[in-house]
C-alpha positions in Angstrom: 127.7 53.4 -26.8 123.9 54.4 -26.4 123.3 57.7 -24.9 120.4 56.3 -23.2 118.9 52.6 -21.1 117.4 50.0 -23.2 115.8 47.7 -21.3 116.1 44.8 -24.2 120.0 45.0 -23.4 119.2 45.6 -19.7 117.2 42.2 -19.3 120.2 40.8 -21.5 122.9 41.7 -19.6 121.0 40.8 -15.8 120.7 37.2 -17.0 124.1 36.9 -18.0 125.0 37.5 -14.6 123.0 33.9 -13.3 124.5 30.5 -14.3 122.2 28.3 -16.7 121.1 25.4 -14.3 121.0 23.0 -17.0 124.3 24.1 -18.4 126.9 20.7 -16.6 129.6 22.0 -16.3 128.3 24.9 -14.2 126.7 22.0 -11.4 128.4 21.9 -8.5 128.5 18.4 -6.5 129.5 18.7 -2.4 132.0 16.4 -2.2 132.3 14.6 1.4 135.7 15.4 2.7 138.0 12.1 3.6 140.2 13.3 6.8 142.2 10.1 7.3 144.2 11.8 9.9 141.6 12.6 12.3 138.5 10.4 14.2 135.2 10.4 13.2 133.2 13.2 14.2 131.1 13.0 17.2 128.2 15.3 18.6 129.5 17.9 21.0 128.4 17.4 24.9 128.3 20.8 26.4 128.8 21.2 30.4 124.9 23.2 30.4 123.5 20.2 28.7 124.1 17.2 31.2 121.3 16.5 33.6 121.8 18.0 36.9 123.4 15.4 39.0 126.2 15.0 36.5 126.5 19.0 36.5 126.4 19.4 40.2 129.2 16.5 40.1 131.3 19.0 38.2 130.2 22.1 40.0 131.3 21.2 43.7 134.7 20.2 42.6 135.6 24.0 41.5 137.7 26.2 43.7 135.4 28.7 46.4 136.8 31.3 44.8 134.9 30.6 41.7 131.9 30.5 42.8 130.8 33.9 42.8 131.0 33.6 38.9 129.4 30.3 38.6 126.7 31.5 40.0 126.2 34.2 37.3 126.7 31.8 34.2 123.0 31.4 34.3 119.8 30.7 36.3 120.0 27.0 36.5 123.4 27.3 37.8 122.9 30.3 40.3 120.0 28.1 41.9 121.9 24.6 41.8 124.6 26.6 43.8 122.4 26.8 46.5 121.1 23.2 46.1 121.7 21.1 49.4 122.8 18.5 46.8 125.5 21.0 46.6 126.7 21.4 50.1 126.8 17.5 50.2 128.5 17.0 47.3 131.5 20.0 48.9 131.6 18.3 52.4 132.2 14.5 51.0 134.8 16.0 48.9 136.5 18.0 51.9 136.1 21.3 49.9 134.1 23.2 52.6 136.5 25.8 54.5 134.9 27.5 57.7 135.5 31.0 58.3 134.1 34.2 60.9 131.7 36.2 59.7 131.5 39.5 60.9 128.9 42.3 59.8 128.4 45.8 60.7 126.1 48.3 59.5 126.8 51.8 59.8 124.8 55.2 58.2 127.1 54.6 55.1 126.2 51.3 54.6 127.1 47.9 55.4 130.4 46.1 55.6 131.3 42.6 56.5 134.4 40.5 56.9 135.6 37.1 57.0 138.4 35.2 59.0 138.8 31.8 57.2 140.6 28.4 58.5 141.8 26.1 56.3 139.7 23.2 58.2 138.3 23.4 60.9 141.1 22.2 63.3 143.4 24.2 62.3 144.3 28.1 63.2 142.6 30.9 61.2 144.4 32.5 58.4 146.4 35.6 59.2 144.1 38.6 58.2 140.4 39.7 57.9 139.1 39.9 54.0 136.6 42.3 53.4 133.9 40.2 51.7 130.7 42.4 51.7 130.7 46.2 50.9 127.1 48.0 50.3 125.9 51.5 50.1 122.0 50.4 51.8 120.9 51.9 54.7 118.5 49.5 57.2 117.9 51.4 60.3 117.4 48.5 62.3 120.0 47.0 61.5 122.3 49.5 63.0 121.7 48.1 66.6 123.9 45.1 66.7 121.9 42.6 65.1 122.1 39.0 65.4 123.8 36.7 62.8 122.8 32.8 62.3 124.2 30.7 59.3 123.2 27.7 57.7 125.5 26.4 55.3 126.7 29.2 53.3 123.9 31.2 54.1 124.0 33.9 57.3 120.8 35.3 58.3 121.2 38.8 59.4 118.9 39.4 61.7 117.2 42.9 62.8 114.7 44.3 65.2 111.9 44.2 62.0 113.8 43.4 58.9 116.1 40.4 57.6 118.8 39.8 55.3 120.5 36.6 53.8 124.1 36.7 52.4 125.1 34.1 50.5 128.7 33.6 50.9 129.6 31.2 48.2 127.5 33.8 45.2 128.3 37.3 47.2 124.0 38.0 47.0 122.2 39.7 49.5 118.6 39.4 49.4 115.7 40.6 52.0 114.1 38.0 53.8 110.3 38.1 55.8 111.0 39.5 59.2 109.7 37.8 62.6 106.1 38.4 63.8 107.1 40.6 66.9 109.7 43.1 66.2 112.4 42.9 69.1 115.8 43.8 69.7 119.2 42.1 71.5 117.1 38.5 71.7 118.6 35.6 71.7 118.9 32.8 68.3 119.9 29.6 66.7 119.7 27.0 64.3 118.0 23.3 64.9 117.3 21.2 62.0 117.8 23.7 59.6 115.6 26.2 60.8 115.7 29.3 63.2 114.8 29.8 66.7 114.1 33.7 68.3 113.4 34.3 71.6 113.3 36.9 74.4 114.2 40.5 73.2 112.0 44.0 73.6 110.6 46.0 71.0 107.7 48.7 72.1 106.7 45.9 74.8 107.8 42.6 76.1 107.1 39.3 74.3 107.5 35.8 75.5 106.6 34.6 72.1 109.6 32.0 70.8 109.3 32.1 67.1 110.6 29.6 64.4 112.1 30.6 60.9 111.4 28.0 57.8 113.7 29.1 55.5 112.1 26.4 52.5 109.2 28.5 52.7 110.4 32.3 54.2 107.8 31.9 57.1 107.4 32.7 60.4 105.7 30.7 63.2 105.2 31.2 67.0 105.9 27.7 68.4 106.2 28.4 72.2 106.0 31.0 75.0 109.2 31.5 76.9 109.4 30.7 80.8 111.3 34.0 81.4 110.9 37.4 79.4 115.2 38.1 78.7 116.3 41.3 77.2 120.0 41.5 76.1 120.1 37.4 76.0 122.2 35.1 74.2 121.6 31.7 72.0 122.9 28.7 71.5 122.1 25.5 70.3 123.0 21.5 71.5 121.7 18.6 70.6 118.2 19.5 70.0 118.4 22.1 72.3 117.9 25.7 72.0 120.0 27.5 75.1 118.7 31.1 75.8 121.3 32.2 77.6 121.8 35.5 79.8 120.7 38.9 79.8 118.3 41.1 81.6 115.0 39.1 83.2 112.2 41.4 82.5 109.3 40.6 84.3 108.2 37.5 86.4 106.8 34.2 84.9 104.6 33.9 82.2 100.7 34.5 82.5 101.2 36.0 86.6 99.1 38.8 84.7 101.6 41.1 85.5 101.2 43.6 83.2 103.9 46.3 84.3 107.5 45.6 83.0 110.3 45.6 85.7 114.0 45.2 84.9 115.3 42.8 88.2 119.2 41.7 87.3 121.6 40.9 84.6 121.0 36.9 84.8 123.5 34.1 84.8 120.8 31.5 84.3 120.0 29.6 80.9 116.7 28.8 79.8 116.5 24.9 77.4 113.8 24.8 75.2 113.7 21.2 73.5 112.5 21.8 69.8 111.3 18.5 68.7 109.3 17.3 71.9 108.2 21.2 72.5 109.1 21.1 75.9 111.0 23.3 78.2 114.0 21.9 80.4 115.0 22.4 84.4 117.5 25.9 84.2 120.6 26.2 84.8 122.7 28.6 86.2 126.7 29.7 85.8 128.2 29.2 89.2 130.1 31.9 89.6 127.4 34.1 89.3 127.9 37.3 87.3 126.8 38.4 84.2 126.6 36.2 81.0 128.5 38.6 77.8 128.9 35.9 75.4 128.2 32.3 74.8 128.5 29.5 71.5 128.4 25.8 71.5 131.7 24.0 70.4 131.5 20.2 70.1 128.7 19.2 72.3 129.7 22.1 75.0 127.9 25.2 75.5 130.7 27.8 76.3 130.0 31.1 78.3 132.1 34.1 79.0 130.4 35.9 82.2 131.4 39.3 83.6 132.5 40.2 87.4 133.1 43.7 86.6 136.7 43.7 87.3 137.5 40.3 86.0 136.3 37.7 83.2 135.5 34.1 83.8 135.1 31.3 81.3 133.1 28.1 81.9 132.0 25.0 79.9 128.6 23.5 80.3 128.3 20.0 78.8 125.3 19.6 76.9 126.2 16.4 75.2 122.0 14.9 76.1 121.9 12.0 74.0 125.5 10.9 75.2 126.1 7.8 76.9 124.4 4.5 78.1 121.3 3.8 76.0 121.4 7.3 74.5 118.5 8.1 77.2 120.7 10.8 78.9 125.1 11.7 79.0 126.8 11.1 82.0 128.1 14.5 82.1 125.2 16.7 80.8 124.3 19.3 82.9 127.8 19.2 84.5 130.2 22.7 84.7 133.9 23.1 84.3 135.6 26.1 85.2 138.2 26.9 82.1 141.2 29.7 81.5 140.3 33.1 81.1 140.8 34.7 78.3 143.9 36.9 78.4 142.7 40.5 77.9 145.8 42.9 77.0 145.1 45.3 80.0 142.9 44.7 83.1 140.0 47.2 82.3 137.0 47.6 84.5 134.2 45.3 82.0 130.8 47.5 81.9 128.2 47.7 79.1 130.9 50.1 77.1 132.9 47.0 76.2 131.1 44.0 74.8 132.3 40.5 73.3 130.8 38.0 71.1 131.4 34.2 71.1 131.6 31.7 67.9 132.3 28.0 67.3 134.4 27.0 64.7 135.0 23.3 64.9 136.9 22.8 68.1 138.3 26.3 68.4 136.3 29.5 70.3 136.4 32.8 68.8 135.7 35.4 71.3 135.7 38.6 69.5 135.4 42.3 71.1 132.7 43.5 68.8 132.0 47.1 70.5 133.5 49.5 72.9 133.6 53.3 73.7 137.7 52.1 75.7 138.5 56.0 75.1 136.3 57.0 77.9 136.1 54.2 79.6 140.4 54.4 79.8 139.3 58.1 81.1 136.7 57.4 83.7 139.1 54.7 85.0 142.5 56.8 84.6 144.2 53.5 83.5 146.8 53.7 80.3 145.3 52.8 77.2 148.7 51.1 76.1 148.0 47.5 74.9 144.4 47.5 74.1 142.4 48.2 71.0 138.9 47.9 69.5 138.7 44.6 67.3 140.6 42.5 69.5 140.4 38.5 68.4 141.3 35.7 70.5 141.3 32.1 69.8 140.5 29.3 72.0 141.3 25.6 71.6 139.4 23.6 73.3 141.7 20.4 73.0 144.7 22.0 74.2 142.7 24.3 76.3 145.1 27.5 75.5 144.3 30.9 74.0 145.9 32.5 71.3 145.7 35.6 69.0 144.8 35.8 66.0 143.9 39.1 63.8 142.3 42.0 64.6 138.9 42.9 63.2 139.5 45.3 60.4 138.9 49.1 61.4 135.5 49.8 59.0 134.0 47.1 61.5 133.8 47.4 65.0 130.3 47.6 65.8 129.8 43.9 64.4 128.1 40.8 65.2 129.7 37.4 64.4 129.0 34.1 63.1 130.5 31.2 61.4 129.9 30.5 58.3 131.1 28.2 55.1 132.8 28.5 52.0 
């Protein structure tokens, strides 16, 4: 063997290594493969690649639980999700379960719950899930703010900020906030859009304000009769119900430029969105003062406070009702209902609050906030049989209250609202 490389052998040796293409028996033919056993082969459909009415066909049919990771398959999907194609395609096939939201936001963050029913007839499940968990700080949030929901979506509302949860994808997203910063005002949803009105910031505004949420803008659409602070909303048949609170001032443009708190009101102010028109008020007639309020099947329901006792009344605000759809027989009418059975008879002041929603035909009345410790001093009374969080349950068909589960304890200073999943 050479001590040393030759390159002649080197070359020599490197093209042995490489089949002689015109050597026969070295050519190898692909032969096609005869399965007899199995079909011919067809072109593979994937789910991503069907147009999206077909996809959003076999989107909605998935269980709720699965929709937080559908909606992180990819960015077609995660904005299909929130299609109204979407929400249709759910409610035709009976797939839509409503449920209580409840949000609070504390210095360590925000939390939020949810009380589901199977439909909404029916009595909510036995215990709160704890669907939001964040570690953000919003300052203004941390006065109760209010909660509206469209769909899915709930609108968490502050004195200068805005949030929308999505409860079907778990996101949380900032939102534009309202022209005139305000706090404990009253708001709603008509035709898919968001009413504001009454409230106080650093001064008084009778500005009522409209939310498109196609386009994340605000609009002033109307001045408000009465300037309420600590009011309520609701909304009926076109109607947008600002309900209670604190009257601040007298009547719009009396040039009045001082602001003077008169009287918790029992009175409701009816705006009527679409002809941009305000209504003749109406009052609660027992008097007292207004807590908490939601509409429930064509009724605006209101809880009102006499300081030592509760009364609960039902204003039917079913307008369009009746002969020639010009006007319901009954609208405008009030019925006295039962009182809601509170554990102990407590003495009801601004420590102890209570928030109202409508789920189907069913009113949750929920007692969102309460310092009961001193109050159950000041008053001397036993604080056996009543505790923070308390949930109560409403049936407006049987007309009977019942329990259902307390809010969980990470939530107490919480506002409500009904949302869908």
């Amino acid at each position: 063997m050479s001590e040393s490389c030759n390159s002649r052998h080197f070359s020599w040796l490197m093209k042995s290594c490489f089949p002689n293409p015109n050597h026969k028996s070295l050519i190898i033919t692909p032969q096609p493969q005869h399965l007899h056993h199995n079909p011919p082969a067809v072109s593979l459909t994937t789910l991503s690649s069907l147009p999206d009415d077909l996809l959003l066909e076999c989107l909605s049919r998935v269980p709720s639980s699965s929709l937080p990771s559908l909606s992180l398959v990819c960015r077609r999907w995660f904005y299909l999700l929130l299609s109204p194609s979407f929400l249709l395609l759910r409610r035709q096939l009976h797939l839509l379960h409503p449920s209580v939201f409840a949000f609070s936001a504390t210095d360590s963050g925000v939390f939020a719950a949810t009380l589901s029913f199977s439909s909404p007839q029916r009595s909510p499940s036995s215990s709160w899930e704890l669907s939001l968990c964040l570690p953000m700080n919003t300052a203004s949030l941390h006065t109760i703010p209010r909660l509206v929901s469209i769909g899915p979506r709930v609108y968490i509302i502050g004195r200068n900020s805005m949030l929308r949860y999505n409860a079907w994808t778990h996101h949380v997203i900032p939102k534009s906030p309202f022209l005139f910063p305000r706090k404990k005002f009253a708001s709603a949803v008509l035709f898919n859009k968001i009413y504001v009105a009454g409230g106080g910031g650093s001064k008084a505004t009778s500005a009522v304000e409209e939310y498109d949420p196609e386009t994340d803008t605000w609009r002033v659409v109307a001045h408000s009769q009465r300037r309420r602070y600590g009011c309520i909303g609701a909304a009926v048949d076109g109607i947008f119900y600002v309900i209670g609170g604190l009257k601040i001032g007298g009547a719009c443009g009396n040039g009045n430029g001082g602001v003077e708190a008169h009287v918790y009101a029992c009175s409701m102010d009816l705006y009527d969105v679409e002809a941009r028109v305000w209504l003749r008020s109406r009052a609660v007639p027992g008097g007292g003062c207004v807590v908490a309020a939601c509409a429930v099947a064509g009724f605006i329901y209101v809880l009102a406070s006499h300081a030592v006792e509760l009364s609960f009344w039902r204003f039917d605000a079913r307008r369009k009702c009746g002969n020639g759809g010009g006007g319901g027989e009954g609208f405008g009418e009030w019925c006295r209902m039962i009182s809601p059975p509170m554990p102990t008879q407590i003495r009801l002041d601004g420590t102890v609050r209570f928030c109202c929603v409508g789920v189907g035909n069913k009113v949750i009345l929920v007692q969102v906030v309460g310092c009961i410790d001193d109050l159950l001093r000041r008053s001397g009374r036993s604080q056996r049989g009543l505790k923070e969080g308390l949930v109560l349950v409403y049936d407006s068909v049987g007309g009977e209250w019942s329990r259902a589960a307390d809010l969980p304890e990470v939530i107490r200073r919480a506002a409500c609202e009904k949302q869908t999943k």
